[in-house]
C-alpha positions as CSV (number, residue, x, y, z in Angstrom):
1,X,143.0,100.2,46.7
2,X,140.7,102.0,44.9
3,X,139.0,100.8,41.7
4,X,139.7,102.8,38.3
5,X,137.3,105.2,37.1
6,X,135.4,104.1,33.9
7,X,134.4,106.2,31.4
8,X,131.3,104.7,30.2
9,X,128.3,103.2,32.4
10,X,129.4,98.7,33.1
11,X,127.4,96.7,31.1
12,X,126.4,93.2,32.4
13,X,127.1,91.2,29.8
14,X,130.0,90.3,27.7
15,X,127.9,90.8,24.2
16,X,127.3,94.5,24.8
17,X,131.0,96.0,25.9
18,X,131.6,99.6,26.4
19,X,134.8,101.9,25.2
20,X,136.6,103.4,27.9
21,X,140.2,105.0,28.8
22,X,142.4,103.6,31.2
23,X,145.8,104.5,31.8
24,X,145.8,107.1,29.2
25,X,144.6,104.5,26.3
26,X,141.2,104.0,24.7
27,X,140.2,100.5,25.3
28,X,136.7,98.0,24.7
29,X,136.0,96.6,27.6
30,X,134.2,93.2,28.1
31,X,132.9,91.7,30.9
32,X,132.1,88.0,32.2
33,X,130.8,87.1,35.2
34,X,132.2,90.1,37.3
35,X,135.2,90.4,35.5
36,X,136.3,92.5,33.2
37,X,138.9,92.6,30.3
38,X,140.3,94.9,27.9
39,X,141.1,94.9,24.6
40,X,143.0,97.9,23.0
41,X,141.1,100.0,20.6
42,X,143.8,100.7,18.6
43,X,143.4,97.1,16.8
44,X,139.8,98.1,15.7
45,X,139.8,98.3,12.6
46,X,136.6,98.8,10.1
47,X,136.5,95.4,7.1
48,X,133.5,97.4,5.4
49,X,135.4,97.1,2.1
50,X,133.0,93.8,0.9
51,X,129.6,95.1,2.0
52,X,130.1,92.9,5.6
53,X,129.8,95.7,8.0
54,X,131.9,96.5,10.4
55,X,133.8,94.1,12.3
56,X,136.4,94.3,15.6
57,X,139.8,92.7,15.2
58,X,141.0,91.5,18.6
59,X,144.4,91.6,19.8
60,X,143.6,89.5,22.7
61,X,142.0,86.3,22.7
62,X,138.3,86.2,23.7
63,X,135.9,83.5,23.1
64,X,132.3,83.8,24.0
65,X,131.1,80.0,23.3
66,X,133.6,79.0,26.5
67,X,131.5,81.2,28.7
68,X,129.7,77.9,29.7
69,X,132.8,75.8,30.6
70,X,134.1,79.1,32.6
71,X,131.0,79.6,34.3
72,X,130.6,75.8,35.2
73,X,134.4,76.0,36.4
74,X,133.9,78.7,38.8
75,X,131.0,77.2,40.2
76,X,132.8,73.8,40.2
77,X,136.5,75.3,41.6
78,X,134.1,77.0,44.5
79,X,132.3,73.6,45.5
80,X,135.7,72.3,45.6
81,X,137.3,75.1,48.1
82,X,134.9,74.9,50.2
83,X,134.7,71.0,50.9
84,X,138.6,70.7,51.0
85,X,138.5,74.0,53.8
86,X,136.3,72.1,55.7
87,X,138.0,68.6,55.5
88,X,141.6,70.2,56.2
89,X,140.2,71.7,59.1
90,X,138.8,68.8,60.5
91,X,142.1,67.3,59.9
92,X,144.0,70.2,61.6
93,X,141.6,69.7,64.9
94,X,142.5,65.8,65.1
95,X,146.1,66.3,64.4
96,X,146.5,69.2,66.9
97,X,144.6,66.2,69.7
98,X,146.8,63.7,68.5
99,X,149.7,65.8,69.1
100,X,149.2,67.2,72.4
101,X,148.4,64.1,73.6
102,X,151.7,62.7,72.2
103,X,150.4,59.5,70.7
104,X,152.1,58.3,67.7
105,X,151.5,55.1,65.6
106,X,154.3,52.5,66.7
107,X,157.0,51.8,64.2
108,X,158.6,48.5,64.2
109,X,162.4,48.5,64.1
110,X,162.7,44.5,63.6
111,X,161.8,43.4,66.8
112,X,160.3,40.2,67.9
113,X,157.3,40.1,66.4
114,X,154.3,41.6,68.7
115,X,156.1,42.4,71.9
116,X,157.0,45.6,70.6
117,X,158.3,48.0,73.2
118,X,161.2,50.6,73.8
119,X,163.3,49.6,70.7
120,X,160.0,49.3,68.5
121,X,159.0,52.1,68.5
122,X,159.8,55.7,67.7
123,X,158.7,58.9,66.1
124,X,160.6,60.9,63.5
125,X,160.2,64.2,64.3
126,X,161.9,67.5,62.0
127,X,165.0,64.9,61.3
128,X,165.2,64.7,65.3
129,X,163.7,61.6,66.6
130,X,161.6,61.6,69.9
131,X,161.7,58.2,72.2
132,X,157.7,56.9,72.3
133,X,156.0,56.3,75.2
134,X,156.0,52.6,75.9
135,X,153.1,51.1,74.5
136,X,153.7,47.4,75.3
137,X,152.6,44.6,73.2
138,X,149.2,46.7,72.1
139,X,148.3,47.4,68.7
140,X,147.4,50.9,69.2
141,X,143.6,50.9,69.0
142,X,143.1,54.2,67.9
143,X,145.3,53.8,65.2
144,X,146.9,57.2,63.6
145,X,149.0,58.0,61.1
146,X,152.9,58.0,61.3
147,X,154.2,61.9,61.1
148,X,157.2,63.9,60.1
149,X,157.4,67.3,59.1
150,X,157.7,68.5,56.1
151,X,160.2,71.7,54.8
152,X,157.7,73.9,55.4
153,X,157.2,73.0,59.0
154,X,154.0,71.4,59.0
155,X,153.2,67.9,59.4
156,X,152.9,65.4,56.9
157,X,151.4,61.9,56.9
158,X,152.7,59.0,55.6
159,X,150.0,56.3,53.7
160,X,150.3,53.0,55.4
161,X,150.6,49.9,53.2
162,X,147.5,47.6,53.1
163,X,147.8,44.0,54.8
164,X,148.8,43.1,58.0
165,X,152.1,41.8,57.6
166,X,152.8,45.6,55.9
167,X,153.4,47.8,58.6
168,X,156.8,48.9,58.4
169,X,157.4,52.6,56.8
170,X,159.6,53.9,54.2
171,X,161.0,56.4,56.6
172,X,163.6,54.4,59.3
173,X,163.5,56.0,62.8
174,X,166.5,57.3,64.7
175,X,166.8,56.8,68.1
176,X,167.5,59.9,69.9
177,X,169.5,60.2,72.9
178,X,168.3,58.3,76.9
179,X,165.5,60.7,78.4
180,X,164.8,60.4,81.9
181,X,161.0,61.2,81.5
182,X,160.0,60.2,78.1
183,X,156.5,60.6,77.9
184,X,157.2,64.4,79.5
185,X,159.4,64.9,76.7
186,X,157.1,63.6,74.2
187,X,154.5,66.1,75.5
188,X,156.7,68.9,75.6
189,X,158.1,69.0,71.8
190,X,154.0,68.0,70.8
191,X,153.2,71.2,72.5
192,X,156.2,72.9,70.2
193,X,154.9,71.4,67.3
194,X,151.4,72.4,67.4
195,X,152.9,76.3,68.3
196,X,155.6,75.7,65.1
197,X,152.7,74.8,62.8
198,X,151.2,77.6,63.9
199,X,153.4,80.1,63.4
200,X,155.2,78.7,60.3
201,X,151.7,78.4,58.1
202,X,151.5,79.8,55.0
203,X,150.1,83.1,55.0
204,X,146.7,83.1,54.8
205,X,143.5,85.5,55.0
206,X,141.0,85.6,58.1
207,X,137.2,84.3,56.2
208,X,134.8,86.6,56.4
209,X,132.2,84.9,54.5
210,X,129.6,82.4,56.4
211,X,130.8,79.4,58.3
212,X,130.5,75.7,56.1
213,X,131.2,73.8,59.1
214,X,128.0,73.2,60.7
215,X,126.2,72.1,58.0
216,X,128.5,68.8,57.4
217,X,128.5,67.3,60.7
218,X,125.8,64.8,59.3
219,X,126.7,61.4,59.1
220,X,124.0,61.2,56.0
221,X,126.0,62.0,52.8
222,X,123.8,64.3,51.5
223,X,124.8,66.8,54.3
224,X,128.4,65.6,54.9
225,X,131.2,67.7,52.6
226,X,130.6,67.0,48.6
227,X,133.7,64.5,48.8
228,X,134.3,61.4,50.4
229,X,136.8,62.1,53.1
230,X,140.3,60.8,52.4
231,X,140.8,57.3,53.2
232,X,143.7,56.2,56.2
233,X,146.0,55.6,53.2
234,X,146.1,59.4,51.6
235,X,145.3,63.2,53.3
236,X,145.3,66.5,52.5
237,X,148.7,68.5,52.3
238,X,147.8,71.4,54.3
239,X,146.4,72.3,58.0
240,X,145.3,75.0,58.8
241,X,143.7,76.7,62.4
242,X,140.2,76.2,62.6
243,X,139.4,80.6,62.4
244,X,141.8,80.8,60.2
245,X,141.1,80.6,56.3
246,X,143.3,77.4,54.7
247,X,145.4,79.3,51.5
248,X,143.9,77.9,48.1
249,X,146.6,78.8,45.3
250,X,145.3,78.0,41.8
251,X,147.2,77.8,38.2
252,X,146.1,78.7,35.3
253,X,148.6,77.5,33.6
254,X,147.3,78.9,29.6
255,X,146.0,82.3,30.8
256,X,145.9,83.8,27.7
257,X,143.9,87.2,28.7
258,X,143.4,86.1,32.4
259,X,140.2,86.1,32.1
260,X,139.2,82.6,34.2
261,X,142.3,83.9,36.7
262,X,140.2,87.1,37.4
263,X,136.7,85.0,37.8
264,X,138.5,82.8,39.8
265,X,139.9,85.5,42.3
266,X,136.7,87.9,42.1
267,X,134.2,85.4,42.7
268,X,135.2,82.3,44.5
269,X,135.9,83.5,48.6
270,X,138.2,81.0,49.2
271,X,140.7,81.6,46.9
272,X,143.9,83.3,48.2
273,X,145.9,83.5,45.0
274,X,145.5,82.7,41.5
275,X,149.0,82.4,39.4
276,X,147.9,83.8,35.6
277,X,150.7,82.0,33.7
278,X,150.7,82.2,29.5
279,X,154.4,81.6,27.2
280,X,153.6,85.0,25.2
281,X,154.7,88.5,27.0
282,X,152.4,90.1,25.1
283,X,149.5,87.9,26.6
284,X,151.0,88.5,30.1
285,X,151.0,92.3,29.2
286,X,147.7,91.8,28.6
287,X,146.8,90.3,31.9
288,X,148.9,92.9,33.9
289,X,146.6,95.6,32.4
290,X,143.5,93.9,33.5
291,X,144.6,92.4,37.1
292,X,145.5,96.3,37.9
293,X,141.8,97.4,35.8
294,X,140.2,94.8,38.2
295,X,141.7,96.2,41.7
296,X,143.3,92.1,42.2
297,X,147.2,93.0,42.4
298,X,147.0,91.0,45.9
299,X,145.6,88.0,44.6
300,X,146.4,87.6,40.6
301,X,149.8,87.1,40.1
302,X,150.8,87.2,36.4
303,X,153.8,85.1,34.9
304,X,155.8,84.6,32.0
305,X,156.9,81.4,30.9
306,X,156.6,77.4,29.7
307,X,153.5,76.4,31.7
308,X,155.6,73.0,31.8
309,X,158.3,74.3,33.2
310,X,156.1,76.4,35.6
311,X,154.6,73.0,37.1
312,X,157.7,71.3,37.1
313,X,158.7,73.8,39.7
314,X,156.2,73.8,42.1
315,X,155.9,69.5,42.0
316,X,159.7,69.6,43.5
317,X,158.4,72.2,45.9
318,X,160.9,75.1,45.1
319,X,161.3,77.8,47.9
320,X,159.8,79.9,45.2
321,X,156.6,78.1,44.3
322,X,154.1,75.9,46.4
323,X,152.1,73.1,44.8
324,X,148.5,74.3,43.5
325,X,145.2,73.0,45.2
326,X,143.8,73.7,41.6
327,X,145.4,73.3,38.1
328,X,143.4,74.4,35.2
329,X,144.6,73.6,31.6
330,X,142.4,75.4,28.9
331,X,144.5,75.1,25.8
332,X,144.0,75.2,22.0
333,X,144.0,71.5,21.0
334,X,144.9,68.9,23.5
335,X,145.9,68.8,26.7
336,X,148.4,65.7,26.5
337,X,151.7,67.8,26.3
338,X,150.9,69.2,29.8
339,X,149.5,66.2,31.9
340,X,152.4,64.5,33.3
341,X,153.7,68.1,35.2
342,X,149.8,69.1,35.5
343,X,149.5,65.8,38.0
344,X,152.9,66.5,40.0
345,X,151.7,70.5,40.5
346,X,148.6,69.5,42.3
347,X,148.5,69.1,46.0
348,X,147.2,66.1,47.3
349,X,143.8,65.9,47.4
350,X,144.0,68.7,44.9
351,X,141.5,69.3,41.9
352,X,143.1,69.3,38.3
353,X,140.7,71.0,35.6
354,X,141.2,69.7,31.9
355,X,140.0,71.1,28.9
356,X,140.6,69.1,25.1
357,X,139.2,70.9,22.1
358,X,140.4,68.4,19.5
359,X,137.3,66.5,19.3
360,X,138.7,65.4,16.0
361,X,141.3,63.2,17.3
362,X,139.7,61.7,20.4
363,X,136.2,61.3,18.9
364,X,137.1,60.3,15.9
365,X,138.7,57.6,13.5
366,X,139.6,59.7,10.8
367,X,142.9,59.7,12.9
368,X,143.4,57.2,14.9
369,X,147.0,57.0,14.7
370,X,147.3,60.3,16.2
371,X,144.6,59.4,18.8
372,X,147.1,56.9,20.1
373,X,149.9,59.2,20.0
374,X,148.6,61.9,22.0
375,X,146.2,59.4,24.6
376,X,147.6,56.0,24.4
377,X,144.7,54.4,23.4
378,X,142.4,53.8,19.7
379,X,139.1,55.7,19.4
380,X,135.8,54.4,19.7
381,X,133.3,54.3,16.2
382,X,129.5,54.7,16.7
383,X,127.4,56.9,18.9
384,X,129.4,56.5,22.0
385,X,132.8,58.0,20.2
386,X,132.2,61.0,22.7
387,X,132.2,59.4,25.8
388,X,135.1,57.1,24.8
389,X,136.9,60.3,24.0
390,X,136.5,61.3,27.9
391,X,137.9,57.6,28.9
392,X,141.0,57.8,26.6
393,X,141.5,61.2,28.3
394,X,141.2,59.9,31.5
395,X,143.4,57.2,31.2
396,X,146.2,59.5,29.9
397,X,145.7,61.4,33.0
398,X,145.2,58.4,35.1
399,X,148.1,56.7,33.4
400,X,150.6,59.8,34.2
401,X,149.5,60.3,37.9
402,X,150.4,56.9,38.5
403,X,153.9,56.9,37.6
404,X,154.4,59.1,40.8
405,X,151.9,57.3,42.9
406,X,149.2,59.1,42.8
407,X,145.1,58.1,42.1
408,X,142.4,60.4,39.8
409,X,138.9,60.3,41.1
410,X,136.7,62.1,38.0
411,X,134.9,64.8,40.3
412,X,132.8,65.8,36.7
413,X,133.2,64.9,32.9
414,X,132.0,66.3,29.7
415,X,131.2,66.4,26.3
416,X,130.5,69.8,25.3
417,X,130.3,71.7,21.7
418,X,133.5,70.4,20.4
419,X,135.3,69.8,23.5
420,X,135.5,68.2,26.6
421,X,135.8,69.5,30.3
422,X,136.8,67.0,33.1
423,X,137.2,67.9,36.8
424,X,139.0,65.2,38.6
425,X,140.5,64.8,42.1
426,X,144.3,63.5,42.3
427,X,145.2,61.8,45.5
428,X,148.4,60.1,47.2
429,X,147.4,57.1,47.2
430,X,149.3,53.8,46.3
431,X,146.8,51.3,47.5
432,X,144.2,52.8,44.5
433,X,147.5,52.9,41.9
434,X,147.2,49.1,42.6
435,X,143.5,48.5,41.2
436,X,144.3,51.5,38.2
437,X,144.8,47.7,35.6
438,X,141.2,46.5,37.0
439,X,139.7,50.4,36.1
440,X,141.5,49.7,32.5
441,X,139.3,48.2,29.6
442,X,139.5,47.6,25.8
443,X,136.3,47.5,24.1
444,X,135.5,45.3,21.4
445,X,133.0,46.7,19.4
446,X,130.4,45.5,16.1
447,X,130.7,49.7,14.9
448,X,129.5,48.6,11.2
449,X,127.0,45.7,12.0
450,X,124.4,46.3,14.9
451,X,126.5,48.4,17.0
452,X,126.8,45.6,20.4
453,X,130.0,45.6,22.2
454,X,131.9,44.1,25.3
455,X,134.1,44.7,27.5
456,X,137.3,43.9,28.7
457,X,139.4,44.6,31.8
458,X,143.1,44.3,31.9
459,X,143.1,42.8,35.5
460,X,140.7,41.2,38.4
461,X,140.8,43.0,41.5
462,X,139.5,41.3,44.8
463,X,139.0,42.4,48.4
464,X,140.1,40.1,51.1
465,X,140.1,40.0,54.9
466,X,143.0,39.3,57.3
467,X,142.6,37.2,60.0
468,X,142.7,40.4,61.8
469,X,139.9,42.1,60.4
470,X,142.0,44.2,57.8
471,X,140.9,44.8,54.2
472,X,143.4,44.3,51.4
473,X,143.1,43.5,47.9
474,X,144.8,40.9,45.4
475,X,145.4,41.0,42.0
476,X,145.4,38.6,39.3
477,X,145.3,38.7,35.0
478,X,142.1,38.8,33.9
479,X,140.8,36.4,31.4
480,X,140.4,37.1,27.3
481,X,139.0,38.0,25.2
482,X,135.4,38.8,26.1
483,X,134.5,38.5,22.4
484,X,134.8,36.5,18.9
485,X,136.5,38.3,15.8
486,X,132.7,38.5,14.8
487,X,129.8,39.5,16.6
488,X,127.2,37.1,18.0
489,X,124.4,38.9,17.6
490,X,124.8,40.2,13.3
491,X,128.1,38.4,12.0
492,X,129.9,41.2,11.4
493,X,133.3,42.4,12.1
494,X,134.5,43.4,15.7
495,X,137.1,46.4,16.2
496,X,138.7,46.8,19.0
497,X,138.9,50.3,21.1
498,X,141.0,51.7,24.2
499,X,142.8,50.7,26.5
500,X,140.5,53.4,28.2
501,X,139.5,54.4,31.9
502,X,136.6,51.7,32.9
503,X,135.9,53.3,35.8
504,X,133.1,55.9,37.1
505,X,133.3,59.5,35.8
506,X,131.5,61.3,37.8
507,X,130.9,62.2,41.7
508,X,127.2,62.6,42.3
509,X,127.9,64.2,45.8
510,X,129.7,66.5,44.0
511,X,127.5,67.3,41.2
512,X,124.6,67.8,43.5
513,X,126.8,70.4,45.6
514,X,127.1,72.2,42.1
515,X,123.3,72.1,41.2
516,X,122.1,73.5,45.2
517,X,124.3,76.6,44.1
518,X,122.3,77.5,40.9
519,X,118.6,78.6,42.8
520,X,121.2,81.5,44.8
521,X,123.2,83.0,41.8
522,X,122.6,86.1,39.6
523,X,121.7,85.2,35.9
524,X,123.7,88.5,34.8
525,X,126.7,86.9,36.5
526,X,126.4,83.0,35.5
527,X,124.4,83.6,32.0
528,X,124.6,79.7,31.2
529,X,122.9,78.8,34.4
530,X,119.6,77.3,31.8
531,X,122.4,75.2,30.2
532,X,124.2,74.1,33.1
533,X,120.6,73.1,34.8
């Protein structure tokens, strides 16, 4: 594909844009980062009338203070791809082992109690279910997880539940019929497997750009992948062959002019397809015109529609639609209406980008009636109304992922201009749902007297060990309140604030990752790079 042919020399930054034809049509073009869209000259119009000069009405949406949070979210969205590529393939080599050496986790069927054996244990394989090899009374040292396939032919691991007396599945196993060489047979559909996952992968692109892999085979964590890998209890959704590149599909579910869909497709290598999704036609008509201006008809896939509805679709998996690995929600106000289908569209182990612009409601008491509405929780007065803002956000999001069993990790959160940007990591992971009460606080606070407050959790959370060796955690109500109706310290009154996210809200692994980039990028490209430093 060959690009289009401009008219006017690019310029490299969005402040000076240049007037060119494409298509037939006279357009003003604007670029950002190295993207660039277009915005039809025919809205121009001259407001010289009042002695203000001239001034360029825009039929498309375009808003230079955001260059900041779209800059930060490439660079961010790119840290992410390339930690999750490397993790899935590490998981792809030690399931591809596990498999051809046909080891499964055992499965107890009700038997009598560790003696195990024939009738204890089975494998559910694509609805079929292959006989074991007998294990005996063992416990299975090297552990593994318990496997089925999934509709897209690929494996998928189940979280086992925490405790010892908990190791019983969700998914019953079906005895399939008398073998006469078990372990052969075992072997044998492994080997199919492993050629089935293969074959049946999503289409994906061969990576061109420089290996990851060698540099995270520290143990230290400042070398090891930006993220934590997964615990035993959650995993990411995809495997993928080692030389092959693992598909990254990312949403932008409020696309408006496509813009962060184009930066995302033109300047992050792992990305294999960006879905630029927006309610209006005449937004999507917008981006159609600028995904064929920017040669990306392969990778940016417009679409008309309820961004809801959208997400809705690709959480139940729809032959039509996968999940994304990234969901970013950039709209005007807040981002409430959206998170309970923005969590279920994300893979696990996926990355879901949030933007709120209504700093008047979360920051703020002027409202607070509607701050409860919209976040579930009552603003915070005094100085640290911003960062309470990003907790009652983060509770809302943390609160709707774990309807559906699913954990937030915040990756990165702001407070920027009039809005706040959070970057957080959704996992499968019901063991972490459990302790979501101990990561929930109210905050009692003296906002008209000397500004002291305290803190209180909804629950107490407390690691214990089995008389095997294995962690689990127990749960109890915690105690309250934390404070008088006055405060100690001045006499004044206490008000209370939340319930909020108590937990941490940022990843410094990840963060770090973020600030190594910055010394190797262009300044034209990333203009915010001072700010973002």
């Amino acid at each position: 594909m060959t690009s289009p042919q401009h008219s006017d020399k690019p310029n490299d930054t969005a402040t000076d844009p240049a007037h060119i034809t494409f298509q037939g049509k006279q357009y003003t073009r604007i670029r950002e980062g190295l993207a660039d869209i277009l915005n039809p000259r025919s809205t121009t119009q001259q407001q010289g009338s009042q002695g203000q000069g001239s001034r360029t009405k825009q039929s498309v949406f375009y808003n230079p203070i955001q260059q900041f949070n779209r800059d930060l979210s490439v660079l961010a969205i790119r840290v992410f791809a390339e930690d999750s590529a490397v993790l899935r393939r590490k998981f792809y080599e030690r399931r591809v082992k596990g498999l051809a050496r046909g080891k499964k986790r055992k499965r107890w069927d009700g038997g009598d109690g560790g003696s195990g054996g024939q009738n204890g244990k089975k494998a559910a394989l694509s609805g079929a279910a292959v006989e074991e090899k007998e294990i005996g009374g063992e416990q299975g040292a090297e552990g593994g997880l318990d496997v089925e396939l999934d509709n897209s032919g690929i494996e998928a691991t189940h979280p086992s539940i925490e405790g010892a007396s908990d190791k019983v599945t969700d998914h019953p196993s079906v005895e399939a019929p008398h073998s006469g060489n078990a372990s052969a047979d075992v072997k044998h559909t492994a080997d199919a497997m492993v050629q089935k996952a293969q074959n049946t992968i999503e289409p994906a692109v061969v990576h061109h750009t420089a290996d990851t892999t060698g540099q995270n085979k520290e143990v230290e964590y400042d070398k090891e992948p930006l993220l934590k890998p997964p615990e035993p209890d959650h995993h990411p959704q995809r495997d993928t062959p080692p030389n092959i590149s693992p598909p990254f599909r990312i949403l932008d579910a409020l696309s408006a002019t496509g813009l962060r869909a184009l930066r995302y497709a033109k300047e992050i290598s792992h990305v294999t397809s960006v879905t630029a999704n927006d309610l209006l036609p005449s937004a999507t008509a917008s981006i159609n015109v600028n995904v064929e201006y920017n040669a990306l008809l392969d990778k940016v896939h417009p679409s008309t529609g309820d961004a809801k509805a959208l997400m809705y679709e690709a959480a139940t998996n729809h032959a039509r639609t996968y999940p994304f690995h990234a969901v970013d929600l950039d709209p005007y106000g807040t981002a409430a209406p959206f998170l309970d289908a923005a969590v279920q569209a994300v893979t696990d182990c996926g990355l879901l980008c949030v933007t709120c612009t209504d700093a008047g409601i979360f920051a703020s008491v002027s409202w607070l009636e509607k701050t409860y509405s919209q976040y579930g929780g009552l603003p915070w007065k005094g100085p640290q109304s911003h960062e309470a803002g990003l907790r009652l956000i983060l509770n809302a999001v943390a609160t709707s992922a774990a309807r559906y069993g699913l954990a937030i990790e915040p990756l990165l959160s702001l407070h920027v201009d009039f809005y706040v940007r959070l970057f957080i990591r959704i996992k499968r992971s019901p063991v972490e749902v459990k302790c979501l009460a101990s990561k929930t606080m109210v905050v009692y606070n003296c906002d008209y007297g000397c500004g002291a407050f305290s803190v209180q959790y909804f629950a107490n959370t407390r690691e214990r060990e089995a008389k095997n060796g294995d962690k689990f955690h127990t749960h109890a109500l915690a105690q309250g309140p934390t404070a008088t109706p006055r405060c100690e310290h001045c006499g004044f009154k206490t008000h209370l604030a939340g319930p909020m996210w108590g937990g941490p809200l940022h990843n410094p692994h990840f963060i770090s990752k973020i600030l190594n980039l910055l010394p190797s990028l262009d300044t034209k490209v990333y203009a915010t790079i001072p700010r973002i430093e």
